[in-house]
C-alpha positions in Angstrom: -49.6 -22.4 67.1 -51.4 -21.2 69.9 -55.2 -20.1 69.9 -56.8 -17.0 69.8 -55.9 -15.4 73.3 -58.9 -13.9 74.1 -57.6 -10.5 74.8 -60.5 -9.1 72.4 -62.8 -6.9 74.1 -66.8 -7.5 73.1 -67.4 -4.1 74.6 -68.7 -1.6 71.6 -66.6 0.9 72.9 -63.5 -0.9 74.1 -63.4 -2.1 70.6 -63.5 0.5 68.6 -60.9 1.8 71.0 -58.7 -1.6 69.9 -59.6 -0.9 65.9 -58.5 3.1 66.9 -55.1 2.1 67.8 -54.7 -0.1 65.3 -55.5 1.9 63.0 -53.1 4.3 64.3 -50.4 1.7 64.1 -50.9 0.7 61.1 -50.5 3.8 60.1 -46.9 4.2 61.4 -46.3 1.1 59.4 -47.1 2.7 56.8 -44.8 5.6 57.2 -42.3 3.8 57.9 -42.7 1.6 55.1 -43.3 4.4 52.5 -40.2 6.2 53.6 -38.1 3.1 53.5 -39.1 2.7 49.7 -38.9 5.9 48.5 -35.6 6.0 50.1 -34.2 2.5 48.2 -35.7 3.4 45.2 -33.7 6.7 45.0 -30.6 4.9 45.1 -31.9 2.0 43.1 -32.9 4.3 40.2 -29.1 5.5 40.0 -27.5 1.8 40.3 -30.1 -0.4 38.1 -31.0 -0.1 34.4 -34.6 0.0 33.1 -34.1 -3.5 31.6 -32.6 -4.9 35.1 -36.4 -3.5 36.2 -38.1 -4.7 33.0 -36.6 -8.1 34.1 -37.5 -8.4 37.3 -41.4 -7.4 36.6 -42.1 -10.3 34.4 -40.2 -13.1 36.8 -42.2 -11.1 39.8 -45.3 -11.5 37.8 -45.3 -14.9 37.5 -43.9 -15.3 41.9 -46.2 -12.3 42.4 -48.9 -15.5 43.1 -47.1 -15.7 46.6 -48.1 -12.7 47.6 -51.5 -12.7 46.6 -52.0 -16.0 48.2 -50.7 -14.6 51.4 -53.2 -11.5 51.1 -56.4 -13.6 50.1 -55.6 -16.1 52.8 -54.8 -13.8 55.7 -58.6 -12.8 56.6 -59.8 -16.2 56.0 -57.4 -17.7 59.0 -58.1 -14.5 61.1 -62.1 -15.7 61.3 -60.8 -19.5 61.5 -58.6 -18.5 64.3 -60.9 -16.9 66.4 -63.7 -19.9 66.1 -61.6 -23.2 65.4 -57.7 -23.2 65.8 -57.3 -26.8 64.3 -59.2 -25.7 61.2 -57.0 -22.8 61.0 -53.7 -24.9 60.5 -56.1 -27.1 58.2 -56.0 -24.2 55.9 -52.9 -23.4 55.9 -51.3 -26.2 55.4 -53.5 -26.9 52.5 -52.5 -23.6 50.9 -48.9 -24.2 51.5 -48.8 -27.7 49.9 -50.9 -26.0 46.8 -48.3 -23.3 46.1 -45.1 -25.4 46.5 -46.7 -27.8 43.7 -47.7 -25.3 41.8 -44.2 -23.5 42.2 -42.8 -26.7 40.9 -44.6 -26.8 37.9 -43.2 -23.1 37.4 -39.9 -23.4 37.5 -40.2 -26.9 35.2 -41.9 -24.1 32.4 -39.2 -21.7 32.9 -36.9 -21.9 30.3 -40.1 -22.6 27.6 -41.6 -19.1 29.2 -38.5 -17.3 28.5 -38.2 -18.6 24.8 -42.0 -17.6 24.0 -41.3 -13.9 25.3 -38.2 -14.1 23.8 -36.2 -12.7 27.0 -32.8 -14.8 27.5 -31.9 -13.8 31.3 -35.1 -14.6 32.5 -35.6 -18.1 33.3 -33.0 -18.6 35.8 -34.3 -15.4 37.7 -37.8 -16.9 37.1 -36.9 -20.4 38.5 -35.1 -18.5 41.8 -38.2 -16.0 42.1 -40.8 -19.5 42.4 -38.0 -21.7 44.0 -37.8 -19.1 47.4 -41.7 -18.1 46.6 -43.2 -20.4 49.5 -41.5 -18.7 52.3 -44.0 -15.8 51.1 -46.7 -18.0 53.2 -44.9 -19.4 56.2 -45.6 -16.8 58.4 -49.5 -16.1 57.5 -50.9 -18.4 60.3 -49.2 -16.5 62.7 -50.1 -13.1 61.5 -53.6 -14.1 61.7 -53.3 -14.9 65.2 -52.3 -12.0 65.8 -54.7 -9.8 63.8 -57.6 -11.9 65.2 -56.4 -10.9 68.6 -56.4 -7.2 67.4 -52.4 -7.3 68.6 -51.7 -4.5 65.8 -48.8 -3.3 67.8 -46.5 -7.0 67.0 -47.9 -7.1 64.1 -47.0 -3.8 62.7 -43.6 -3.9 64.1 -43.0 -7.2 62.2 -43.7 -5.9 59.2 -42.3 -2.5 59.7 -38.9 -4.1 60.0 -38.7 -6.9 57.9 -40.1 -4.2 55.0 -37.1 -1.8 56.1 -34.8 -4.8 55.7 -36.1 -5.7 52.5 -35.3 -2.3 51.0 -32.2 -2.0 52.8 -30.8 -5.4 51.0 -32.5 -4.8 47.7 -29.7 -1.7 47.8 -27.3 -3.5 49.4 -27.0 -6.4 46.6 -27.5 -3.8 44.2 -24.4 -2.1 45.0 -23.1 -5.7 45.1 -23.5 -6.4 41.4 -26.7 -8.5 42.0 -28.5 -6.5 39.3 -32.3 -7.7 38.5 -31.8 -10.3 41.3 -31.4 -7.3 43.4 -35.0 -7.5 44.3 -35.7 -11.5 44.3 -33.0 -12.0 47.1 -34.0 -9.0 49.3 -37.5 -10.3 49.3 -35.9 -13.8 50.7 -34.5 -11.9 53.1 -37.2 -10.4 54.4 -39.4 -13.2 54.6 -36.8 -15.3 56.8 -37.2 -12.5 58.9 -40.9 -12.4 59.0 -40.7 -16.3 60.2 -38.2 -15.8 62.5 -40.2 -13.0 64.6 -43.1 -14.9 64.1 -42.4 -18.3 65.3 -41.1 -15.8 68.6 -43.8 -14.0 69.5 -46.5 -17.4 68.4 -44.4 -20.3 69.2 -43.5 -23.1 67.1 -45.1 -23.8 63.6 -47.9 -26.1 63.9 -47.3 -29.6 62.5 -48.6 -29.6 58.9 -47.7 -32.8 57.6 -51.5 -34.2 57.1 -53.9 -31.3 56.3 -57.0 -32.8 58.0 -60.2 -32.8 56.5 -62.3 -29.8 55.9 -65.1 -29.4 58.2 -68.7 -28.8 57.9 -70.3 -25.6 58.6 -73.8 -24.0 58.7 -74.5 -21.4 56.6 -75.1 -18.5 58.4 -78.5 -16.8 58.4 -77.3 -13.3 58.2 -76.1 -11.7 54.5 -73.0 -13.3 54.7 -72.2 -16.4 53.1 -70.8 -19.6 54.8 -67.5 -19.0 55.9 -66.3 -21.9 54.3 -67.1 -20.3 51.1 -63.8 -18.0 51.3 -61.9 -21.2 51.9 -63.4 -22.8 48.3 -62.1 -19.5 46.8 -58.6 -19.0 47.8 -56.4 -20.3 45.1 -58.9 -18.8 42.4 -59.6 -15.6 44.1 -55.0 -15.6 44.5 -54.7 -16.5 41.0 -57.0 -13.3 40.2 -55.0 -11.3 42.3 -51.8 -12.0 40.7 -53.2 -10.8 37.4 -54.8 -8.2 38.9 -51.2 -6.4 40.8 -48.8 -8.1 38.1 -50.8 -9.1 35.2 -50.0 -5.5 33.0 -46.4 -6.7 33.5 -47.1 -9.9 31.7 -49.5 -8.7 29.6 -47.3 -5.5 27.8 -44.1 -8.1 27.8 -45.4 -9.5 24.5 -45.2 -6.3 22.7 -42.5 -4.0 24.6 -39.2 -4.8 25.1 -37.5 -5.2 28.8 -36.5 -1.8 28.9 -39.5 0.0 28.2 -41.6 -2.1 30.3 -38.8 -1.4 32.9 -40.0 2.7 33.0 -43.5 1.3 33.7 -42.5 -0.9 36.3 -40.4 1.8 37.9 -43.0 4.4 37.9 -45.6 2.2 39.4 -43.3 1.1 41.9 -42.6 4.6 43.0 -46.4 5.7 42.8 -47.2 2.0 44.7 -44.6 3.2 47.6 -47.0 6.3 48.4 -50.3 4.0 48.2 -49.6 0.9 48.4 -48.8 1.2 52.5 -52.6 3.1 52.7 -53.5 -0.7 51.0 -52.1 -2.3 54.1 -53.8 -0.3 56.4 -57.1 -1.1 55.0 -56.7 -5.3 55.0 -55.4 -5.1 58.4 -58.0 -2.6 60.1 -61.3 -2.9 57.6 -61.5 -7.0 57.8 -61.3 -7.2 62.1 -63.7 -4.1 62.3 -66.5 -5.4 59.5 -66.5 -8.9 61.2 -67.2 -7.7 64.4 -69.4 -4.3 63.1 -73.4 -5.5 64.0 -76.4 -4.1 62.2 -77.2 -3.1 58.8 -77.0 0.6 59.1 -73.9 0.5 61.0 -72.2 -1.1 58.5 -74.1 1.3 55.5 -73.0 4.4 57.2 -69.3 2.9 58.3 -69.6 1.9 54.0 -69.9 5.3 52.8 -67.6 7.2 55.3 -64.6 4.5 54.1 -65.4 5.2 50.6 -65.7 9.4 51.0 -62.8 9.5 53.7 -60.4 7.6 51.1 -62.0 9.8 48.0 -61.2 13.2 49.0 -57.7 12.4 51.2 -56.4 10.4 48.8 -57.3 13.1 46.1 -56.0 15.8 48.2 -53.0 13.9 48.1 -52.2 12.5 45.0 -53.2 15.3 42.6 -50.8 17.6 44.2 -48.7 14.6 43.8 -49.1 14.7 40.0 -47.6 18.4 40.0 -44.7 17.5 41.9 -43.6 14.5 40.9 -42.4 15.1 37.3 -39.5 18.0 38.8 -38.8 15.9 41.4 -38.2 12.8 39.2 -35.9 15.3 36.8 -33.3 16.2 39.9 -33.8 13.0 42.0 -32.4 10.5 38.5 -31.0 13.5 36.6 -33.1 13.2 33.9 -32.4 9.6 33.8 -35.8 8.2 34.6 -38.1 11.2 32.7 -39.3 8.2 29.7 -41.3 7.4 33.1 -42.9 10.6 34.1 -46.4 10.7 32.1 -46.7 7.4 33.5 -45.6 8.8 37.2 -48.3 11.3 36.6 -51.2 8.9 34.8 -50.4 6.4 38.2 -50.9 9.3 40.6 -54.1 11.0 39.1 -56.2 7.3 39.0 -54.7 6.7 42.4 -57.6 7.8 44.7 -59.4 5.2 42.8 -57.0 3.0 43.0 -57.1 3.4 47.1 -61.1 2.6 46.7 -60.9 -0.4 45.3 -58.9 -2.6 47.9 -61.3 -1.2 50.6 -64.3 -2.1 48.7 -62.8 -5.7 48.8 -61.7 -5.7 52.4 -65.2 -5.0 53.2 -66.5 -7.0 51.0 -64.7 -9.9 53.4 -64.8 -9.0 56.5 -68.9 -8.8 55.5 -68.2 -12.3 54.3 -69.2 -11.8 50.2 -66.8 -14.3 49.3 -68.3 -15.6 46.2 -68.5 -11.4 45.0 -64.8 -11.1 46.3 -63.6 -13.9 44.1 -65.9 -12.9 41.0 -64.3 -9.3 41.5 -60.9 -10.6 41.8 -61.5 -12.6 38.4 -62.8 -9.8 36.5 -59.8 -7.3 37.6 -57.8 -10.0 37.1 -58.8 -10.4 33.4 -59.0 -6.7 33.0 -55.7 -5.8 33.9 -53.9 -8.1 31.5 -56.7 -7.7 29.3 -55.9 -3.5 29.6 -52.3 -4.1 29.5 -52.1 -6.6 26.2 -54.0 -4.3 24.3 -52.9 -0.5 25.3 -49.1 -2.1 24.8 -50.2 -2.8 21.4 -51.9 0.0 20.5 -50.0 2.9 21.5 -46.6 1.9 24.0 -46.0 2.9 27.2 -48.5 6.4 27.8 -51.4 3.8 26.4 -50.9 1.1 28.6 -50.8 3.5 32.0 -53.8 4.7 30.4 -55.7 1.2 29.7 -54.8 -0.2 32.9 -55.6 2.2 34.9 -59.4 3.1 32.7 -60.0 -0.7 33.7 -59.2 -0.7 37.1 -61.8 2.9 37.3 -64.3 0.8 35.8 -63.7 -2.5 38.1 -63.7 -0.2 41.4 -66.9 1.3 40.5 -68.6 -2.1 39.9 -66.9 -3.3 42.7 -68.1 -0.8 44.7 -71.9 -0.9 43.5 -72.0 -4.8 44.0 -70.8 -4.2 47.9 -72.8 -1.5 48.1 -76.2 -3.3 46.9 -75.3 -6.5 49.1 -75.2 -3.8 52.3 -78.3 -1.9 50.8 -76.7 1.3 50.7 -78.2 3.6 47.1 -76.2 3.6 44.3 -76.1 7.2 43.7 -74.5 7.7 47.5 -72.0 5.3 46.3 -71.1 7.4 43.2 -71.0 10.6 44.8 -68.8 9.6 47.9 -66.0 7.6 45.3 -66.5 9.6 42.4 -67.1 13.0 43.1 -64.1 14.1 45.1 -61.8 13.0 42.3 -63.3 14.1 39.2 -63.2 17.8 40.9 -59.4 17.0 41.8 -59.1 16.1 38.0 -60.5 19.2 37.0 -58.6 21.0 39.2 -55.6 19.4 37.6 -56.6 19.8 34.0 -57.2 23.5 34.9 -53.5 23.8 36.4 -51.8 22.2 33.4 -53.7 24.1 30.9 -53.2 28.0 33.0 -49.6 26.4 33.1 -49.0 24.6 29.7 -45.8 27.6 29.1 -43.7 26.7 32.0 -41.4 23.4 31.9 -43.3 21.1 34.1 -39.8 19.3 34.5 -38.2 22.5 36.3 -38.8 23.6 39.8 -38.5 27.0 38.4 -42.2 27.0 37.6 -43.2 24.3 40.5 -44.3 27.2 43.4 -46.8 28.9 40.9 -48.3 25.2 40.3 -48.4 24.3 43.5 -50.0 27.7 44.4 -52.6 27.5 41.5 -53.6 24.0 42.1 -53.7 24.3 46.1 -56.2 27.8 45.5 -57.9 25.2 43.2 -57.8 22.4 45.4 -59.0 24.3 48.8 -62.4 25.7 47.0 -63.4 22.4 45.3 -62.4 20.3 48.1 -61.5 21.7 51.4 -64.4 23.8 51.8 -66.9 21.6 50.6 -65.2 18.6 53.1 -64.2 20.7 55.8 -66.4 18.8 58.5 -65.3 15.3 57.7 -61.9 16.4 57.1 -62.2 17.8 60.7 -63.6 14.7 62.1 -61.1 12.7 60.5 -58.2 14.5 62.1 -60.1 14.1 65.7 -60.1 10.7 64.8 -56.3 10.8 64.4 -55.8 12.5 67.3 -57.5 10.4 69.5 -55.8 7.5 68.6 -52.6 9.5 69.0 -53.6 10.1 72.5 -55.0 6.4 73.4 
């Protein structure tokens, strides 16, 4: 693996022209990404039962760790990377041997897992899902690279198309009979992909058959903590993750069947396609830019323009999304898929938040908090399974939407006052940029159902009058009040559309 190349401007200007385009970039990943799912999950919804979902979401939650892994330990190369390449492979191959053993030890529990939840099928699609789970982190060395040399451009189209394959197979071996394995072989091929483009564009894998020994490195005198700090962290801060983006799976298995928790699963899935790609964007762009961003108010002013910017667009967004969705689920599945609409909409109206809460932790790294990223990543962790044990318990599938999503509101906003203190930025700023925007989209949304509550929300019939309601709604609590950010925000857009 080749160093860092050194293509990174130190210029202030001729890097925020380099985080600009990526930005931009990413973006078009994201697009791209967004479409590809909505499109796969359109035909998947008409080829796959809710149990062949179900299924899948409690094998993925236990392989889900791969993923997380891959996330937590992407920023931690990038800054390893840019100051000691050897350390970098150190890392890695560190993180790879961990998840292999630890994959092992999986897929020796399988078949005792699937007799305690009391799911036949699942511990041979559990032993495939942690058997091909390492190939998750192959290519994560090489993505750093070239994230730490700001090459958004390979980067995004890397992912772009291995995502667009992944979907395309998932399809593809549905059609082919595959059924809940559908998913767990699509997502091998996709990652064979990811390594192949990788190991082009890089070079060969670096050898990894003796980790060497972890250096030693000064703390730094600035807020952030030692960067060796997010390396003590990774497998803990992963294993929060995991519980954090699958734990509600595992969690509402003990008390609903496959099938029901199938309807959840699909409607986050279909919600996750629309923010889940805005997710990306943030890791990618937010970690580079904080590393590099100098002095305290920079970084308090950059804080509170992330958290506002993602507020009201992602409100402006998702609430309409809320009124649309249930119709469009009704003629997209006819009517095959409307157990998972109240879900659909629960999903949509918390996900502003939900957008906040990723960014929060993005900065949170690329600040270096490492030791408040992994205590963040613990508590959602513990929340979400927390959330999703008990609301399954309690009340089904409309109370565990509910819990889940009521913890996550609660983790984002402690997340967000913790970052917030560390960067010396007032509380109440915090509160009002993240929380203001949405709890007037929410209103403006409770006000639409309620002026509406005659017509079938399930028809299109009645869709233009709810649309027209909650945009008048939407343009005098939001728009107005916004209108020079939203303004600078779109200049922003279009300047990176011109560079």
């Amino acid at each position: 693996m080749n160093a860092a190349k050194g293509a990174v401007t130190t210029n202030p200007s001729g890097l925020r022209s380099q985080i600009l385009r990526g930005g931009a970039v990413i973006g078009g990943v994201s697009v791209l990404l967004r479409a590809s799912s909505i499109i796969a999950q359109l035909i998947l919804g008409r080829l796959l039962l809710g149990e062949e979902f179900g299924l899948f979401a409690i094998a993925w939650s236990f392989g889900a760790f791969g993923d997380s892994l891959r996330s937590i330990l992407k920023p931690v190369l990038i800054e390893a990377v840019v100051k000691n390449p050897d350390d970098a492979v150190s890392i890695y191959s560190r993180a790879l041997y961990g998840l292999i053993g630890l994959c092992a030890v999986g897929i020796a529990l399988s078949p005792s897992i699937g007799a305690a939840l009391d799911v036949e099928a699942l511990p041979l699609l559990l032993a495939f899902v942690l058997l091909t789970t390492p190939l998750r982190i192959v290519p994560v060395l090489g993505f750093a690279q070239l994230n730490a040399d700001l090459d958004f451009g390979t980067f995004g189209r890397i992912i772009s198309i291995a995502g667009v394959i992944r979907h395309v197979s998932s399809v593809i071996f549905a059609l082919s009979g595959f059924g809940a394995y559908s998913f767990a072989v699509a997502t091998v091929v996709a990652s064979i992909v990811e390594i192949v483009a990788v190991r082009k564009v890089t070079g060969p894998f670096p050898s990894i058959g003796r980790p060497s020994i972890r250096p030693t490195v000064r703390r730094s005198a600035t807020t952030a903590e030692s960067p060796d700090a997010g390396r003590r962290w990774i497998f803990f801060s992963a294993l929060a993750l995991t519980l954090a983006v699958s734990g509600d799976y595992l969690g509402a298995s003990v008390w609903i069947s496959p099938a029901t928790l199938g309807l959840y699963f699909f409607a986050y899935q279909l919600t996750g396609a629309l923010f889940g790609p805005m997710n990306l964007a943030a890791t990618t762009v937010l970690v580079p830019a904080f590393v590099k961003i100098e002095g305290e108010q920079s970084r308090r002013d950059s804080y509170l323009t992330t958290l506002r910017s993602l507020s009201v667009v992602g409100t402006l967004f998702f609430i309409a999304t809320a009124v649309v969705i249930a119709p469009l689920a009704n003629w997209l599945w006819a009517g095959a898929w409307n157990g998972a609409i109240a879900v659909m909409i629960i999903f949509s109206a918390y996900a502003p938040i939900r957008l906040i809460h990723p960014a929060t932790q993005s900065i949170a790294r690329g600040c270096g908090f490492w030791s408040l990223f992994a205590s963040d990543m613990a508590l959602i962790g513990v929340v979400t399974i927390s959330a999703a044990f008990v609301g399954a318990w309690v009340g089904g599938l409309i109370a565990l939407a509910l819990f889940v999503n009521a913890g996550h509101l609660a983790v984002t906003m402690s997340t967000s006052f913790r970052v917030g203190s560390r960067l010396k930025v007032p509380l109440h700023q915090i509160a009002k940029a993240s929380l203001l925007p949405w709890l007037v989209g929410l209103g403006c949304l409770g006000i639409t159902h309620l002026l509406t509550a005659g017509i079938d929300s399930t028809e299109f019939a009645g869709l233009p009058i709810r649309i027209a309601l909650l945009g008048t709604l939407l343009s005098v609590g939001l728009l107005v009040p916004n209108r020079q950010m939203l303004l600078g925000l779109f200049g922003s857009l279009r300047a990176r559309s011109a560079a």
